[in-house]
C-alpha positions in Angstrom: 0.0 0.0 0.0 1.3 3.4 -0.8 1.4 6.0 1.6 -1.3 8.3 -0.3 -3.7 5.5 -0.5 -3.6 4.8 3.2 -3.7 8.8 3.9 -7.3 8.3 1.7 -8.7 5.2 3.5 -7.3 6.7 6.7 -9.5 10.1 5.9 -12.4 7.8 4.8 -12.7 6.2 8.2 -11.0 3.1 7.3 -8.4 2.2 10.8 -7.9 -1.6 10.4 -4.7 -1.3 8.3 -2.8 -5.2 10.3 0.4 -6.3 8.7 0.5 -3.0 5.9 3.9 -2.5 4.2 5.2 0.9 4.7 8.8 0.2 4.9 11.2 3.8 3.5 7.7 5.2 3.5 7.2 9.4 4.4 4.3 9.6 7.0 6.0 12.6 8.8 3.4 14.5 10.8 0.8 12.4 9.8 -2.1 12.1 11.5 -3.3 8.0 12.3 -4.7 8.1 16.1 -5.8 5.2 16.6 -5.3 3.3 13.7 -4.5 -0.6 13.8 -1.1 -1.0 12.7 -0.4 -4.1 14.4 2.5 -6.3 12.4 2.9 -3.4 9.9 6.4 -2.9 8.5 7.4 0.7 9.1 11.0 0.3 9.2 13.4 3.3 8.4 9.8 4.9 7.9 9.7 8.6 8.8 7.0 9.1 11.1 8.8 12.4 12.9 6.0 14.2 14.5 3.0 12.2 13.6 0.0 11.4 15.6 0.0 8.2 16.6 -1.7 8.1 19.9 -3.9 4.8 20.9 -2.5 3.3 17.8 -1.8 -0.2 17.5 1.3 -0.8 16.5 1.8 -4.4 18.0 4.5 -6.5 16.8 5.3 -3.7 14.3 8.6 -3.5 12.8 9.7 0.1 13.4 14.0 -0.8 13.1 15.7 2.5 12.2 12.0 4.7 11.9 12.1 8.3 12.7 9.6 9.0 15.4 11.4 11.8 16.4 8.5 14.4 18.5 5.8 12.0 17.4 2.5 11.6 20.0 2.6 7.7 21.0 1.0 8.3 24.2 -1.3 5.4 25.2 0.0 3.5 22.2 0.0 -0.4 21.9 4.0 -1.2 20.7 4.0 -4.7 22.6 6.7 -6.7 20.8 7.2 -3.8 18.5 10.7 -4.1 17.2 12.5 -0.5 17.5 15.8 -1.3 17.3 17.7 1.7 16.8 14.7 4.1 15.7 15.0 7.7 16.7 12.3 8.2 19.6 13.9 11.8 20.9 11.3 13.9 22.8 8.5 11.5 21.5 5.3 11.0 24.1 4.9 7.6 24.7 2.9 8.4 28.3 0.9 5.4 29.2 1.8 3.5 26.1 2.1 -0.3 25.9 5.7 -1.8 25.4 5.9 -4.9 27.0 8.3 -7.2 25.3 9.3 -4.4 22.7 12.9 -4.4 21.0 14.7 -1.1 21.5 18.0 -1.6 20.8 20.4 1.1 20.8 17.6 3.1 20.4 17.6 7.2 20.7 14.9 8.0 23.4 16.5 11.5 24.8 14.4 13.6 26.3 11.2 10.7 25.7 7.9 11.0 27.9 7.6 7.7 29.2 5.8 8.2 32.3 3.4 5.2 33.6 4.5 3.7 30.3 4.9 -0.5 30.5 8.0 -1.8 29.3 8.0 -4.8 31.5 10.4 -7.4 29.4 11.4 -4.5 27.0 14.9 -4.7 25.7 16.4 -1.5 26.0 20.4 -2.6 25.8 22.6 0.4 24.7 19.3 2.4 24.5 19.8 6.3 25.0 17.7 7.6 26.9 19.3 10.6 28.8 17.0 13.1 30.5 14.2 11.1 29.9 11.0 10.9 32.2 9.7 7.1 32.9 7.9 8.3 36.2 6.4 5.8 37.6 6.9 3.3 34.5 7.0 -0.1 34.6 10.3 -1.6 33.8 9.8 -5.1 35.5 12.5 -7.3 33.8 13.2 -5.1 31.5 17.0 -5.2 29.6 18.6 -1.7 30.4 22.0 -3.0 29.8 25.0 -0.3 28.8 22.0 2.1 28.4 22.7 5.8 28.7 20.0 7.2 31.8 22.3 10.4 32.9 19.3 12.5 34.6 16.7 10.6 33.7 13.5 10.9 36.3 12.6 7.1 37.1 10.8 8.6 39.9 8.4 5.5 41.6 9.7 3.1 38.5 8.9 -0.7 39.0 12.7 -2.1 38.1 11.9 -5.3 40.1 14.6 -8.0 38.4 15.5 -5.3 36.0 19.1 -5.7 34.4 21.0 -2.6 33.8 24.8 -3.7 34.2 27.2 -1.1 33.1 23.9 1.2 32.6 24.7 5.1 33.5 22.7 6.7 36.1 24.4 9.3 36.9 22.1 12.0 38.1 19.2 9.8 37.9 16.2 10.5 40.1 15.1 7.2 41.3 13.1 8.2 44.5 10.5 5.8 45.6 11.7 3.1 43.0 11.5 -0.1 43.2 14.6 -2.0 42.1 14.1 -5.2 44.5 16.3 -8.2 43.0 17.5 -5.7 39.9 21.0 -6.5 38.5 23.0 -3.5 38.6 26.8 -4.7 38.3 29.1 -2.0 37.5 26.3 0.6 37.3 27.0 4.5 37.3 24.7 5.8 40.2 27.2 8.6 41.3 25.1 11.6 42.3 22.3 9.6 41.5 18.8 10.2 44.1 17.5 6.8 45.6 15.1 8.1 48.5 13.5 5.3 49.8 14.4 2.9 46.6 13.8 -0.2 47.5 17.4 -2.2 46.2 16.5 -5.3 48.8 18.3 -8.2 47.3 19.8 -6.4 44.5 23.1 -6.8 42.9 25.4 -3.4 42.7 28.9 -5.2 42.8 31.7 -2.4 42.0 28.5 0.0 41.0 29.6 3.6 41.3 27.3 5.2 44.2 30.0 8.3 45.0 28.1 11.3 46.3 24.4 9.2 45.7 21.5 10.3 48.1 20.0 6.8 49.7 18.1 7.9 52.6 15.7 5.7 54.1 16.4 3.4 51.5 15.9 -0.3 51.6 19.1 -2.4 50.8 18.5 -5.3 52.9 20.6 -8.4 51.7 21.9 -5.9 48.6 25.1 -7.0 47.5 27.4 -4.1 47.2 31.1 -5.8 47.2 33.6 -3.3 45.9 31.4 -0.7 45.6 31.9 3.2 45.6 29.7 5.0 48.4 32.5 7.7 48.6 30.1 10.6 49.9 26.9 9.0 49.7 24.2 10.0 51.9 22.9 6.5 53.6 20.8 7.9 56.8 18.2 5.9 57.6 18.8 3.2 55.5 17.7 -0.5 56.0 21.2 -2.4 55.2 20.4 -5.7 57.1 22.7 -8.4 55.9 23.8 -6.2 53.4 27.3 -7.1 51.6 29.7 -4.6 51.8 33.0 -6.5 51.5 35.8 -3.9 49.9 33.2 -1.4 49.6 34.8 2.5 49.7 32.3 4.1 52.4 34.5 6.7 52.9 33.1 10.3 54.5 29.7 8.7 54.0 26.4 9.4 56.2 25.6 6.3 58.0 23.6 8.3 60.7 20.8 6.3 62.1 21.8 2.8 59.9 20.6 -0.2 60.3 22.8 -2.8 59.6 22.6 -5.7 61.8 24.5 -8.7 60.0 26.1 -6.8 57.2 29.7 -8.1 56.3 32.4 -5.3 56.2 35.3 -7.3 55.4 37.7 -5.7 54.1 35.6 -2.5 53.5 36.9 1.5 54.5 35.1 3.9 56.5 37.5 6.5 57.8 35.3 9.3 58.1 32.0 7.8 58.2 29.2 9.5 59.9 28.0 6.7 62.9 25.7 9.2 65.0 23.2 6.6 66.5 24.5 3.7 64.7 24.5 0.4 66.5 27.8 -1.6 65.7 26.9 -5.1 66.6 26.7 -8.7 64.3 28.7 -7.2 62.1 31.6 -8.9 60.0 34.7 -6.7 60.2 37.7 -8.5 59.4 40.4 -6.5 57.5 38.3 -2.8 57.7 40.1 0.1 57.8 39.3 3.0 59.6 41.3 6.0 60.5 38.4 8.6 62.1 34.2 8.0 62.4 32.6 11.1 62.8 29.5 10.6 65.6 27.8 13.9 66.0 24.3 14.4 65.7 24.3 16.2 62.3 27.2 14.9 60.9 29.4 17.7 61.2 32.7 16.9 62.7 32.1 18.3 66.0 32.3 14.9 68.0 35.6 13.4 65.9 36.8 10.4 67.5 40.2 8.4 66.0 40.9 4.8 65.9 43.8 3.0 65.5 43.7 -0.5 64.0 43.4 -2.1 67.5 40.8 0.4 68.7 39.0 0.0 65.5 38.7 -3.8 66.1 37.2 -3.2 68.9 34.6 -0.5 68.4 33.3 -2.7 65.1 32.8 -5.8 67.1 30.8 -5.2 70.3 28.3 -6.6 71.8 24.7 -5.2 72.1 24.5 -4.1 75.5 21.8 -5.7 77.2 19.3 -5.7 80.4 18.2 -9.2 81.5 15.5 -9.2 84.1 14.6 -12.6 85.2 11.2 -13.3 86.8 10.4 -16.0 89.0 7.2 -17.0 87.6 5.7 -18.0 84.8 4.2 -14.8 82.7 0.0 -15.8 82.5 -2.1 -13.6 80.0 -3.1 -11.3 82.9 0.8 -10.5 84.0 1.3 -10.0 80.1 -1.1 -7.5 80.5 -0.1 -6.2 83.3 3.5 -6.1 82.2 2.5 -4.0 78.6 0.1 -1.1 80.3 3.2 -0.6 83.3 6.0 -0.3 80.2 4.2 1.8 78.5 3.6 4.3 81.1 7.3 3.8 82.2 8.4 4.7 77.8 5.5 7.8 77.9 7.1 9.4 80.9 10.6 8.5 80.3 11.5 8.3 76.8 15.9 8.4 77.9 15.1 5.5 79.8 13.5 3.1 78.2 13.3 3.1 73.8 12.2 -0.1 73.1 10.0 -2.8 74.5 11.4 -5.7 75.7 12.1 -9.1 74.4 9.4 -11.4 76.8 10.5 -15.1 76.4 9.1 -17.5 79.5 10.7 -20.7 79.9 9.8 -23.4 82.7 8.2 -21.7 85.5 10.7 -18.4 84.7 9.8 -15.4 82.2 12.9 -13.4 80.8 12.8 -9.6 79.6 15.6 -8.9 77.4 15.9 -4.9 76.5 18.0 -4.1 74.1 20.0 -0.8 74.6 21.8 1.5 72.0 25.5 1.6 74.0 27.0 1.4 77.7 26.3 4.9 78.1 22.1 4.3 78.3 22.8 0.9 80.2 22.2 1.9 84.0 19.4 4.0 83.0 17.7 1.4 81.0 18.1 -0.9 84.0 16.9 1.7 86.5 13.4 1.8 84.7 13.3 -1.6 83.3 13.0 -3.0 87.3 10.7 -0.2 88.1 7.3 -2.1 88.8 8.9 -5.0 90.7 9.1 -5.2 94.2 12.6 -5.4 93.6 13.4 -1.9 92.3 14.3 -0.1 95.2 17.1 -2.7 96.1 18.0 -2.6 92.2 17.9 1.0 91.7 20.1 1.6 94.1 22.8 -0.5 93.5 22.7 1.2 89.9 23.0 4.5 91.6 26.6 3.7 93.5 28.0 1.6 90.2 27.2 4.8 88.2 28.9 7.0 91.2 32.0 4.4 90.6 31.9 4.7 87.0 32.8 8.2 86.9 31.3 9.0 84.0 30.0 12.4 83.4 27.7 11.3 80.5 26.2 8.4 82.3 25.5 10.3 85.2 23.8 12.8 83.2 21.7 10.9 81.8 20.3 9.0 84.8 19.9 12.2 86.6 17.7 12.8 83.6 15.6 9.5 83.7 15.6 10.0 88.3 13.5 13.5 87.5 10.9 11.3 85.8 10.6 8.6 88.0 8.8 10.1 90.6 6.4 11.3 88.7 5.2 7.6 87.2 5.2 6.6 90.7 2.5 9.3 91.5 0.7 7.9 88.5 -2.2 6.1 89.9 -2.4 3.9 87.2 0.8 2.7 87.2 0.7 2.6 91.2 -2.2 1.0 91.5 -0.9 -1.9 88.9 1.9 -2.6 90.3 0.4 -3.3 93.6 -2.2 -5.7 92.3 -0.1 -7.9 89.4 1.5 -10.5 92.1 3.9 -11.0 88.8 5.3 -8.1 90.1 6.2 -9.4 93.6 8.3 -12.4 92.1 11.4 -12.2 93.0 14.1 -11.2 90.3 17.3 -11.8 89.0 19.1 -8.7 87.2 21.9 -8.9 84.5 23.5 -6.5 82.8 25.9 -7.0 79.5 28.3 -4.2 78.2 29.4 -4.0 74.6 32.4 -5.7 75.8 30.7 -9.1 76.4 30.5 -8.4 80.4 27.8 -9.6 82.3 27.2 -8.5 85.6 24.6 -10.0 88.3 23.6 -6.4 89.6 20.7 -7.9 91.7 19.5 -11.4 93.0 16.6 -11.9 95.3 18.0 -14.8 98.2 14.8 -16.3 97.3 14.9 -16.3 93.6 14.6 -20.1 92.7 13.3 -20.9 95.8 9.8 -19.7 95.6 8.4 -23.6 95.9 9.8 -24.1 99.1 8.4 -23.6 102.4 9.2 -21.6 105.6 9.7 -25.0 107.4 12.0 -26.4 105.0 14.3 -23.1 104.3 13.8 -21.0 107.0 14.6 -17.1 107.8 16.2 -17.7 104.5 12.8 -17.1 102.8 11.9 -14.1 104.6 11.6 -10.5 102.9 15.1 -8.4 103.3 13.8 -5.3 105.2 13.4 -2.0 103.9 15.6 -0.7 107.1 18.6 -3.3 106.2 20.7 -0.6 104.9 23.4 -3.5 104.1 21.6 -5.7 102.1 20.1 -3.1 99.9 23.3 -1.6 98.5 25.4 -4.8 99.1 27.1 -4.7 95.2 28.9 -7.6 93.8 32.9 -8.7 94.2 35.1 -5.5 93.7 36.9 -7.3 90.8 33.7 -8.1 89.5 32.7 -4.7 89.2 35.9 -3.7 87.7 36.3 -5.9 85.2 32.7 -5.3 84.2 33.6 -1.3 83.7 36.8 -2.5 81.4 34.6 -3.4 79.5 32.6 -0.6 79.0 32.6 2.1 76.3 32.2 5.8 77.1 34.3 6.8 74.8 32.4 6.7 71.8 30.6 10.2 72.1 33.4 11.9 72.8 36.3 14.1 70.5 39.5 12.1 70.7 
């Protein structure tokens, strides 16, 4: 069919034109909205400018075509093959091109927003500056392509593959890129807000100076990668794989990274402000300087030498064990929730998270996990609070801390002792703890520094012993009395206590 016959028919209200031959033809700026294409050959065709929106051109052969400005929005190109065809500043909003060939094609400046290109083959494609907001790219072949500032803004790239692809400049906020292969990808400067990367692969990508807060990169594999500069706050990096990755002066303020293997990786002037530094795999890091201030800007510097780094990579996450007596029923569990939370709504320094409740035997065990040594004694000040115990506890925790010396932990349970008193007065809280008989169990009390210390700060005489009678144990089983000065503050060995503050580290807040 010639070109001026289809122009005719076209004009005449004829659309069904499946399998035409156009190849070489001239059809710039013509006008065939919605016109059925479908298996047409159109290659090297010039179709610059035209109107071809809701057109079918499915399983068309448009290799080499000039669509250069043309309207493809809403457009059905599934299995289209465009292999190298010139696409720059076309509209292809909302268009359909799942499966399609685009080779090396020139897609600079193209509107591809909430277009489908799920499966699409896009290897060596150009497509710089181009907008795919919220397109979906679902195991789609982006391979050597050329993205440099392209908005991908809320993109579905799930099992995407773009190795070697640039991004450089790319906006990729709210993406999701979960399981994408991204080997040796340019992503310097590139904006991942919240992307979610969870499983994917960005061995040796380039990620220098990239913005990745609150990003998910759970299980991400990121071995010899470049995150040079890169903003990471308040990213998810559980189990991620950093082995001889370059973090170098990056923000790591507020990280997760439980289980994520540094081996071999460098940090020296990493930003760790409220960074927990436990499970992890270090062997081999280097790291000259962290920088741990609040906003990341060098006013709380603190050095390491390769010893000291060992160490401050490889704690353990300080703990507070409190060991009931009894058996935790659904009332106690109740109980136990509605006295924490008061405790956390009054006194937020003391107590952060809820505890870890596991009950085995006739014994229930509250684990509370705490962020370093310096928010230990506090923690266990307030996590003893509604047991009959705490008054014993609490002020055994006061002398350690007076022992301690520490002007920060000191500071900070003077802080959490203002509050106290005024949860007591709650009558909620009063009134609970009076009537829970969970909370008259006697307790056992352990605390565990970064440094893998335990200490026993407080054991009932009659923890353990709760099944026995006064007949068969004795005075041995009676109450210690309030007025028995000695018992209250009798603290463990001295060289317990010593070695237990060894182990401790203050330290970490603090220029060096």
């Amino acid at each position: 069919m010639e070109t001026e016959e289809l122009i005719k028919k076209y004009a005449a209200g004829v659309r069904d034109f499946t399998a035409v031959n156009l190849c070489e033809a001239n059809l710039s700026r013509v006008n065939l909205s919605g016109a059925n294409l479908s298996q047409a050959n159109l290659s090297i065709a010039n179709l610059g400018g035209a109107n071809l929106s809701q057109a079918n051109l499915s399983h068309a052969k448009l290799n080499v075509a000039k669509l250069n400005g043309a309207n493809l929005s809403q457009a059905n190109l599934s299995g289209a093959d465009l292999n190298v065809a010139n696409l720059i500043r076309a509209d292809l909003s909302d268009a359909e091109l799942t499966q399609a060939a685009l080779i090396r094609a020139e897609l600079i400046r193209v509107e591809l927003s909430r277009a489908n290109l799920s499966e699409a083959n896009l290897n060596g494609a150009s497509l710089r500056e181009a907008k795919l907001r919220q397109a979906n790219l679902a195991g789609a072949n982006l391979s050597e392509a050329d993205l440099r500032n392209a908005s991908l803004r809320g993109a579905n790239l799930e099992r995407a593959t773009l190795r070697e692809t640039d991004l450089r400049g790319a906006d990729l906020t709210g993406a999701n890129l979960r399981n994408a292969e991204l080997r040796r990808a340019n992503l310097s400067q590139a904006k991942l807000v919240a992307a979610d990367l969870s499983g994917a692969n960005l061995r040796w990508a380039d990620l220098s100076g990239s913005t990745l807060r609150w990003a998910d990169l759970s299980e991400t594999k990121l071995s010899g990668a470049n995150l040079r500069g890169a903003d990471l706050s308040g990213a998810n990096m559980i189990n991620t794989s950093l082995v001889y990755s370059d973090l170098t002066q990056s923000n790591l303020i507020e990280v997760d990274w439980m289980g994520a293997d540094l081996s071999g990786a460098t940090l020296t002037g990493a930003k760790l402000h409220a960074v927990l530094r436990f499970g992890l795999k270090t062997e081999g890091l280097t790291c000259e300087w962290v920088d741990l201030s609040p906003n990341g800007d060098r006013s709380q510097i603190y050095r390491l030498t390769p010893e000291e780094s060992k160490k401050f990579f490889n704690q353990t996450l300080p703990t507070v064990r409190i060991i009931v007596d009894a058996t935790l029923n659904p009332d106690a569990h109740l109980a136990l929730a509605v006295a924490y939370h008061q405790i956390a709504h009054r006194c937020s320094t003391g107590m952060s998270h809820p505890p870890n409740i596991e009950v085995i035997g006739r014994r229930t065990i509250l684990t509370f996990r705490v962020g370093s040594d310096t928010r230990l004694f506090s923690t266990a000040y307030v996590a003893i609070l509604p047991f009959q115990d705490a008054a014993i506890a609490q002020e055994k925790i006061v002398h350690l801390v007076q022992m301690i010396e520490s002007p920060e932990v000191a500071n900070i349970l003077n802080q959490t002792l203002e509050k106290i008193d005024e949860i007591k007065k709650s009558e909620t809280f009063s009134k609970l703890v009076k009537r829970e008989k969970f909370f008259q169990s006697p307790t056992l009390t352990v605390l565990t520094n970064s440094g893998n210390r335990t200490l026993d700060l407080h054991h009932n005489k009659s923890f353990g012993k709760r099944m026995l009678t006064e007949e068969e144990f004795g005075d041995l089983l009676l109450p210690i009395s309030a007025n028995d000065e000695t018992q209250q503050i009798a603290l463990p060995p001295a060289s317990v206590i010593l070695s237990f503050i060894k182990g401790l580290n203050l330290n970490s807040n603090t220029n060096k």
